[in-house]
C-alpha positions as CSV (number, residue, x, y, z in Angstrom):
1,X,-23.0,-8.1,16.6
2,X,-22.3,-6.9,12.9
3,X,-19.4,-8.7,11.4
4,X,-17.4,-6.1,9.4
5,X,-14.7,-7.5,7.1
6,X,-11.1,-5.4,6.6
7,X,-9.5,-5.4,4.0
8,X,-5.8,-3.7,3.6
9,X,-4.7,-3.0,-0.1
10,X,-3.3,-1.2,-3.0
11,X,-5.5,-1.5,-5.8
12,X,-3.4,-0.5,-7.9
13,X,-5.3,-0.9,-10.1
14,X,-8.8,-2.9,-8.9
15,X,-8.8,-5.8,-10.8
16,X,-10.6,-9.0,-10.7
17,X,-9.1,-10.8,-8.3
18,X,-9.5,-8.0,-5.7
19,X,-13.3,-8.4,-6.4
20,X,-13.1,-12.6,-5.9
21,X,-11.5,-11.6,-2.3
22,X,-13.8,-9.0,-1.7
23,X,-17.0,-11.2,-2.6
24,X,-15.1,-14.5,-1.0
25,X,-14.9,-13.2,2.5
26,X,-18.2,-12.5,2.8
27,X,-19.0,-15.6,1.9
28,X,-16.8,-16.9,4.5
29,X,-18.5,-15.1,6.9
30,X,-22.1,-16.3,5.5
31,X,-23.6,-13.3,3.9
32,X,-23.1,-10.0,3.1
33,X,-21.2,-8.4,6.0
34,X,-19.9,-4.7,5.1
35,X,-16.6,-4.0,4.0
36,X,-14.0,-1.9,4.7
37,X,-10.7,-0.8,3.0
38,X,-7.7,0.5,4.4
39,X,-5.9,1.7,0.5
40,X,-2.5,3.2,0.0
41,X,-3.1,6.5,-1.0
42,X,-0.5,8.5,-3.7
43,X,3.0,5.6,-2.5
44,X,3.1,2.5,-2.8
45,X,4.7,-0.5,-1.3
46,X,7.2,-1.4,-3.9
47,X,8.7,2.1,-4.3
48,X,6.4,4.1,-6.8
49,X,3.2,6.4,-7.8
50,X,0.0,4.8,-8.5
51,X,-0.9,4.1,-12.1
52,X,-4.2,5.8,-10.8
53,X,-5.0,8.6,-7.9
54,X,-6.7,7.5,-4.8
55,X,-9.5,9.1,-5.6
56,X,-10.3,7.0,-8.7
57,X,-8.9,3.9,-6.8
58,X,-11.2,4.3,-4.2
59,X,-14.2,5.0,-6.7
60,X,-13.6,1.6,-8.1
61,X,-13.2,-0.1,-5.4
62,X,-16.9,1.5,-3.9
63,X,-18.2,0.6,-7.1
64,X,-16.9,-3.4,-6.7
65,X,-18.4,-3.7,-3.4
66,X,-16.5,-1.7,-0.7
67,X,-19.0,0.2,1.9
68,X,-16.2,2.3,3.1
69,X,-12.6,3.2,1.5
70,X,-10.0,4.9,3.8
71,X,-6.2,6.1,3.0
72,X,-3.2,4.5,4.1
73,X,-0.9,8.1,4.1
74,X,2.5,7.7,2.5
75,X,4.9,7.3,5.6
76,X,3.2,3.8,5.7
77,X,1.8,2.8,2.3
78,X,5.5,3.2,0.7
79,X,7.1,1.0,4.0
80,X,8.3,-2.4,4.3
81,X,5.6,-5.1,5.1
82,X,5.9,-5.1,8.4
83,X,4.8,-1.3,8.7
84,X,2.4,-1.3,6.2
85,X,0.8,-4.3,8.0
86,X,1.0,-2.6,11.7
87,X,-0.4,0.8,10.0
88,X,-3.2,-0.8,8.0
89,X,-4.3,-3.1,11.3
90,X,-3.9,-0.2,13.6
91,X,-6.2,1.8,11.6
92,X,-8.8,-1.0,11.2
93,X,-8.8,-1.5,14.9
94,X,-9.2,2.2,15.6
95,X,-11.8,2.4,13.7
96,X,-14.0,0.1,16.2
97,X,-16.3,-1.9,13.5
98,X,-14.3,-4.2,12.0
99,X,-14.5,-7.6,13.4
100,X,-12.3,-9.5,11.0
101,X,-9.3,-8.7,9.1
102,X,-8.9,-10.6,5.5
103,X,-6.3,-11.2,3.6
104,X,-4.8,-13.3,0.5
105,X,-2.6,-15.6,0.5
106,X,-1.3,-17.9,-1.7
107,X,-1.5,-21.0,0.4
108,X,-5.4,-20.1,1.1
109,X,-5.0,-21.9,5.0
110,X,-4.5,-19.8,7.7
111,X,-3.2,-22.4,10.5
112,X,0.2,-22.6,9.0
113,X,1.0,-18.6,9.0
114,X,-0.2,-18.2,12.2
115,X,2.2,-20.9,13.5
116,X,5.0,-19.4,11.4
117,X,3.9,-15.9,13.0
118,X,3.9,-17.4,16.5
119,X,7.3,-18.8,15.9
120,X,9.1,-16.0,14.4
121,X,10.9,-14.1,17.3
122,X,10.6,-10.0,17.5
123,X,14.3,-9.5,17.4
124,X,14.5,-11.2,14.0
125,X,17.7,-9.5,12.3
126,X,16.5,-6.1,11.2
127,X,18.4,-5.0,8.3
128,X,17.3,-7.7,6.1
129,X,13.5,-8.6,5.2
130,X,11.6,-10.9,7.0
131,X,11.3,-12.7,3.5
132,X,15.2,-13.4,3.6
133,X,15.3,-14.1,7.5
134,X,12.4,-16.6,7.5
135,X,14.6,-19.9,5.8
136,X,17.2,-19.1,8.7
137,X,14.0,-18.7,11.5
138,X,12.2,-21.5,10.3
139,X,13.6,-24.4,8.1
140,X,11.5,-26.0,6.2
141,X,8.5,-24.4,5.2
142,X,10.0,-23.0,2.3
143,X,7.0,-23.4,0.3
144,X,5.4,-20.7,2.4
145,X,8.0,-18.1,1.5
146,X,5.8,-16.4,-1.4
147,X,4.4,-12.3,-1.1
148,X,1.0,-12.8,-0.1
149,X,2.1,-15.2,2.8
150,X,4.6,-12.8,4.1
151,X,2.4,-9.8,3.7
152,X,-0.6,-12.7,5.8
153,X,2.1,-13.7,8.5
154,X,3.0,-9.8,9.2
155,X,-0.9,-8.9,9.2
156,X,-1.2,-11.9,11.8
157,X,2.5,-10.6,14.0
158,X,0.5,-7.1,14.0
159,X,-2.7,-8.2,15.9
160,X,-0.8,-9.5,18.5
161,X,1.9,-7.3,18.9
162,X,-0.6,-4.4,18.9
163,X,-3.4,-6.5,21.1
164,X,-6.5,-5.8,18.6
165,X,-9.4,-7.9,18.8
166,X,-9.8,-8.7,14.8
167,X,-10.6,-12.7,13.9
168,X,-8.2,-13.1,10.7
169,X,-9.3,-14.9,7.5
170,X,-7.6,-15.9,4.3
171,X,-8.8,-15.8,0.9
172,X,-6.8,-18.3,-1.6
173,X,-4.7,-15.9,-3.7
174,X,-6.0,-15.4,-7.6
175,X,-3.5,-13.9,-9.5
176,X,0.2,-14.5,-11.5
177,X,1.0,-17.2,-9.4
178,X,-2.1,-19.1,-10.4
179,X,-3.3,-20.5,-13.8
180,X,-6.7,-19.2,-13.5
181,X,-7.0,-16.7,-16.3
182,X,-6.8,-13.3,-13.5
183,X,-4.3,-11.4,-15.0
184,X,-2.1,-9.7,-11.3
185,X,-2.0,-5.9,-11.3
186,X,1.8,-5.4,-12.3
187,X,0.7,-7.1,-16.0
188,X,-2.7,-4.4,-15.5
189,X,0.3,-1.6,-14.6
190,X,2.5,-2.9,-17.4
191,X,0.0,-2.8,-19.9
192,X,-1.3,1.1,-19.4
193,X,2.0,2.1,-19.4
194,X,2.7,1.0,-22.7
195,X,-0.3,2.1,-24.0
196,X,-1.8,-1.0,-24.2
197,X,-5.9,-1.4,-24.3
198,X,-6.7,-2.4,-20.9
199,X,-9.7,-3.4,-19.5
200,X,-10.8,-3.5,-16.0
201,X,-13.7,-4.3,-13.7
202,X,-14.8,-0.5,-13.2
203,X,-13.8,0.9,-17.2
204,X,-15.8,3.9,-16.8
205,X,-13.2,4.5,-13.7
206,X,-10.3,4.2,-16.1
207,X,-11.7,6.0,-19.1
208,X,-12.2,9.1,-17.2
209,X,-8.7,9.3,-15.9
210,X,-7.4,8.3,-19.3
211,X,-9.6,11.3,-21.0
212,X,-8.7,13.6,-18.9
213,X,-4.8,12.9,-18.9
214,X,-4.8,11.6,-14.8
215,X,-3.5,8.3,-16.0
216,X,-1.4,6.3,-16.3
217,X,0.6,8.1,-13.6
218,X,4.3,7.3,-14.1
219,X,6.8,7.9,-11.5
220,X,9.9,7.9,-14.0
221,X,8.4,11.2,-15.8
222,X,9.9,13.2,-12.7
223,X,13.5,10.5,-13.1
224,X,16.0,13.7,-13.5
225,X,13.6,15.9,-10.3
226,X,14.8,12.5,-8.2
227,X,18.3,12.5,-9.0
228,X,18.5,16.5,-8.6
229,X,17.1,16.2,-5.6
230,X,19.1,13.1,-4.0
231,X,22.4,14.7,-5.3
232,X,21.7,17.5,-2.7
233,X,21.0,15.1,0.1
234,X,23.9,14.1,2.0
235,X,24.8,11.0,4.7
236,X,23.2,12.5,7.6
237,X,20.4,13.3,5.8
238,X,19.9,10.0,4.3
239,X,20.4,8.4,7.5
240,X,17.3,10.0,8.9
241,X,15.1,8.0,5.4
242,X,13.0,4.7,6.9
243,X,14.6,1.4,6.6
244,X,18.1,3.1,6.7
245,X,20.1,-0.1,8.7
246,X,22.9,-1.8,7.9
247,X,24.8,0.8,6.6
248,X,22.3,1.0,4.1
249,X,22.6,5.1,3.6
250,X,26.1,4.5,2.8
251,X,25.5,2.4,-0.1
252,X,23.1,4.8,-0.9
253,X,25.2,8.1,-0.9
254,X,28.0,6.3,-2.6
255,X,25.9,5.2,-5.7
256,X,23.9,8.6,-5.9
257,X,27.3,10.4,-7.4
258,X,27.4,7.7,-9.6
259,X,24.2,7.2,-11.2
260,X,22.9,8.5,-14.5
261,X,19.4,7.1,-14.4
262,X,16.9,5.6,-11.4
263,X,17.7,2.4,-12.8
264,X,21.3,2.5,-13.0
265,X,20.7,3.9,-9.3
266,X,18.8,0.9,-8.1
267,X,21.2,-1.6,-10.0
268,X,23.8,0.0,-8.3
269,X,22.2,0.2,-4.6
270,X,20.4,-3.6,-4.7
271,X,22.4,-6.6,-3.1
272,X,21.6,-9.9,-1.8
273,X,20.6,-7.8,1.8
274,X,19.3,-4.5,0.1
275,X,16.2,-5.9,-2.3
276,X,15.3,-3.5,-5.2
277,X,11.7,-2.9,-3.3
278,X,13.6,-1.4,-0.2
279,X,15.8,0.5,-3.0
280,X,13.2,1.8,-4.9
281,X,11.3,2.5,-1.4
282,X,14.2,4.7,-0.5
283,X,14.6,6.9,-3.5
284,X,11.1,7.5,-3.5
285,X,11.2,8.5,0.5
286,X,14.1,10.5,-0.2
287,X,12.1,12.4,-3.3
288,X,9.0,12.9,-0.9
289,X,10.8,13.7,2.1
290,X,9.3,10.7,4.6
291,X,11.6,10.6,7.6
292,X,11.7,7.5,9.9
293,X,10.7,9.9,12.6
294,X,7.5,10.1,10.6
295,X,6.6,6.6,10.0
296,X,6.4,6.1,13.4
297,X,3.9,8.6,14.6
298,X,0.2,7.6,14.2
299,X,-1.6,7.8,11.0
300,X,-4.4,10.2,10.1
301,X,-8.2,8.6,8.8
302,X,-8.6,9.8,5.9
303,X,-12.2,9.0,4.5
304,X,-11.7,8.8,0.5
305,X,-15.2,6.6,-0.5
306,X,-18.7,5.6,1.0
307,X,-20.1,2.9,-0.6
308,X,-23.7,1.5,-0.4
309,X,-23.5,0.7,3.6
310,X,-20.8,3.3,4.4
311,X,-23.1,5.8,5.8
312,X,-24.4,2.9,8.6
313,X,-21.2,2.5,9.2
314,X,-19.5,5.9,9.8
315,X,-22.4,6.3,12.3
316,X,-21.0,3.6,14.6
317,X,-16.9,4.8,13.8
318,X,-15.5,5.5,17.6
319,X,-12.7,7.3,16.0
320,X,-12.5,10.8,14.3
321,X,-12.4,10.7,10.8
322,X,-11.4,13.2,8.5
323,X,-14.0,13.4,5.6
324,X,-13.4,17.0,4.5
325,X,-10.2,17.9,3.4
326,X,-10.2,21.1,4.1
327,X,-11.3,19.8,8.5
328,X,-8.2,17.9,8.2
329,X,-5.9,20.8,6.7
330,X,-2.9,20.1,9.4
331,X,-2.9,16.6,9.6
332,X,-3.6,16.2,5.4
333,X,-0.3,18.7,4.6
334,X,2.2,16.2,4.3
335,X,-0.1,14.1,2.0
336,X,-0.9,17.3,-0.1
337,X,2.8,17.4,-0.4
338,X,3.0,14.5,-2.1
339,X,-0.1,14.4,-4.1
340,X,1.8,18.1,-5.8
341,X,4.5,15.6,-6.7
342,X,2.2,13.0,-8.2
343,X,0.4,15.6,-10.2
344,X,3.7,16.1,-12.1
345,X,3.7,12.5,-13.0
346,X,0.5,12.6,-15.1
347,X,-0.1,12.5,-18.9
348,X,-1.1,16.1,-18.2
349,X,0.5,17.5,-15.0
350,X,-1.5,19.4,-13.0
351,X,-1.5,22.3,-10.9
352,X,-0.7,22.2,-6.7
353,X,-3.9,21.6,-4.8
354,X,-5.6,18.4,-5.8
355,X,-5.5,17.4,-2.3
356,X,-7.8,20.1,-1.6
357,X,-10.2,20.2,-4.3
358,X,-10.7,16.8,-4.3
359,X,-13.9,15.1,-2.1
360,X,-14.8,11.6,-0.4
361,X,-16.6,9.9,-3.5
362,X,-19.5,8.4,-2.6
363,X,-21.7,5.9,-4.0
């Protein structure tokens, strides 16, 4: 049988490291199995926009190695890491060709988060992370309380909790926390939205976007759209926003009145139980109208790139997968939605309808 790596991811934007995982897990596996990406599309995990559209993400990460790119929609892409781990597993098992699912880490061995997976009970107190409830769940492995390993152990909690055959793998983590010369993607982010000169793996990806006024997309051009718009949202309302426990759309309301900026708004909002990613997550739900009722419905397969042995793949996908917008018209609408939104946030905003007008690239 094939083996098929998975890869779940942001990319925002591709960088080097992203390459090293993509080119060490096939290595793992002893040669030069396909790959296939589930990406966040126009959300992200920490409560924001893309630098760059999906589109472009997806290009570059086709052009780095990746035989087949599919979305992660919004409802799960801007969600807490348990979510975004269950949504990006649940599509790679759907999918019916991937055999393993790889991730980084920044321990690099997986026999230590899946004992801390297996140990970490289901009923784990919900309105605080799982990054804050581990030290109380399981004292003394502090040292493998860092992002990547979280993010691992939740990938590893979602094949067993949703019964899917994938073999897990870890890749050693390259990046900020590491003195190895890879620069993370936050400094990559940083840097374009000062105006810096960046350079990444795929420039001719970045150049385009940069020519034509797509990038850097910054969320905080639409900053007074936000507050407008959460000033007319009231209790009930945000009550019905993911991630609202603990009395969290209380908080919420009560600082919105107050607020003059999104960062006095998230200064305001964060605590030692509310982190400013769950913050920022919920302002940016609240903007783009993601319910909880949403999140938990079943994500769409949205096709955004074929790389070199996508079309081999797609031929042996057991699910249906959407690979022309305009096929996927009902279930793509809430994701057209927000791509409108994101258009506002360019260099050069553009017009409604990207999500329409823009194609699976393929390599």
């Amino acid at each position: 049988m094939m083996r098929v790596i998975g890869i779940i991811a942001e990319y925002n934007p591709l960088h080097e490291g992203h390459i090293y995982h993509m080119e060490r897990s096939r290595e793992l596996l002893g040669g030069d199995a396909p790959v296939v990406v589930v990406m966040s599309g126009h959300a992200v995990q920490r409560g924001d926009f893309p630098v760059m559209t999906k589109y472009a993400r997806a290009r570059a990460a086709a052009l780095s190695g990746a035989d087949l790119v599919i979305e992660l929609p919004s409802p799960w892409s801007c969600a807490c890491a348990e979510r975004f781990a269950t949504a990006g597993v649940g599509i790679l098992t759907r999918l019916g060709v991937v055999t393993h699912l790889s991730f980084g880490s920044e321990s690099g061995e997986l026999e230590p988060l899946e004992r801390l997976a297996g140990r970490i009970a289901s009923n784990y107190p919900k309105d605080i992370s799982l990054a804050r409830a581990m030290p109380g769940i399981n004292p003394g492995y502090g040292e493998l309380y860092t992002p990547n390993n979280i993010l691992g152990i939740e990938y590893l909690r979602a094949i067993r909790a949703l019964g899917s055959p994938l073999i897990p793998i870890t890749v050693k983590r390259r990046g900020s926390l590491h003195d190895d010369g890879v620069a993370s993607a936050s400094a990559y982010r940083r840097g374009l939205l000062n105006g810096a000169a960046v350079k990444l793996p795929q420039q001719e990806v970045l150049a385009n976007e940069l020519e034509a006024g797509r990038a850097p997309i910054d969320f905080n051009r639409l900053e007074t759209a936000v507050l407008s718009k959460l000033r007319t949202m009231g209790r009930e309302e945000l009550a019905m926003l993911p991630e609202m426990r603990g009395g969290f759309h209380n908080r919420l309301h009560g600082a919105i009145a107050g607020a003059g900026s999104l960062e006095e708004l998230y200064s305001l909002v964060k605590s030692k139980r509310f982190t400013l990613s769950r913050v920022r997550r919920a302002v940016l739900c609240a903007f783009l109208g993601i319910t909880e009722d949403m999140a938990l419905a079943t994500p769409p397969l949205r096709l955004l790139a074929i790389g070199k042995r996508g079309p081999e793949l797609l031929s042996r996908v057991s699910a249906t997968v959407i690979s022309r917008p305009a096929a996927g018209r009902e279930a793509l609408s809430f994701e057209s939605s927000v791509t409108d939104q994101l258009c506002l946030a360019m260099p050069k905003p553009r017009p409604c309808g990207m999500e329409w007008t823009c194609g699976v690239e393929v390599i």
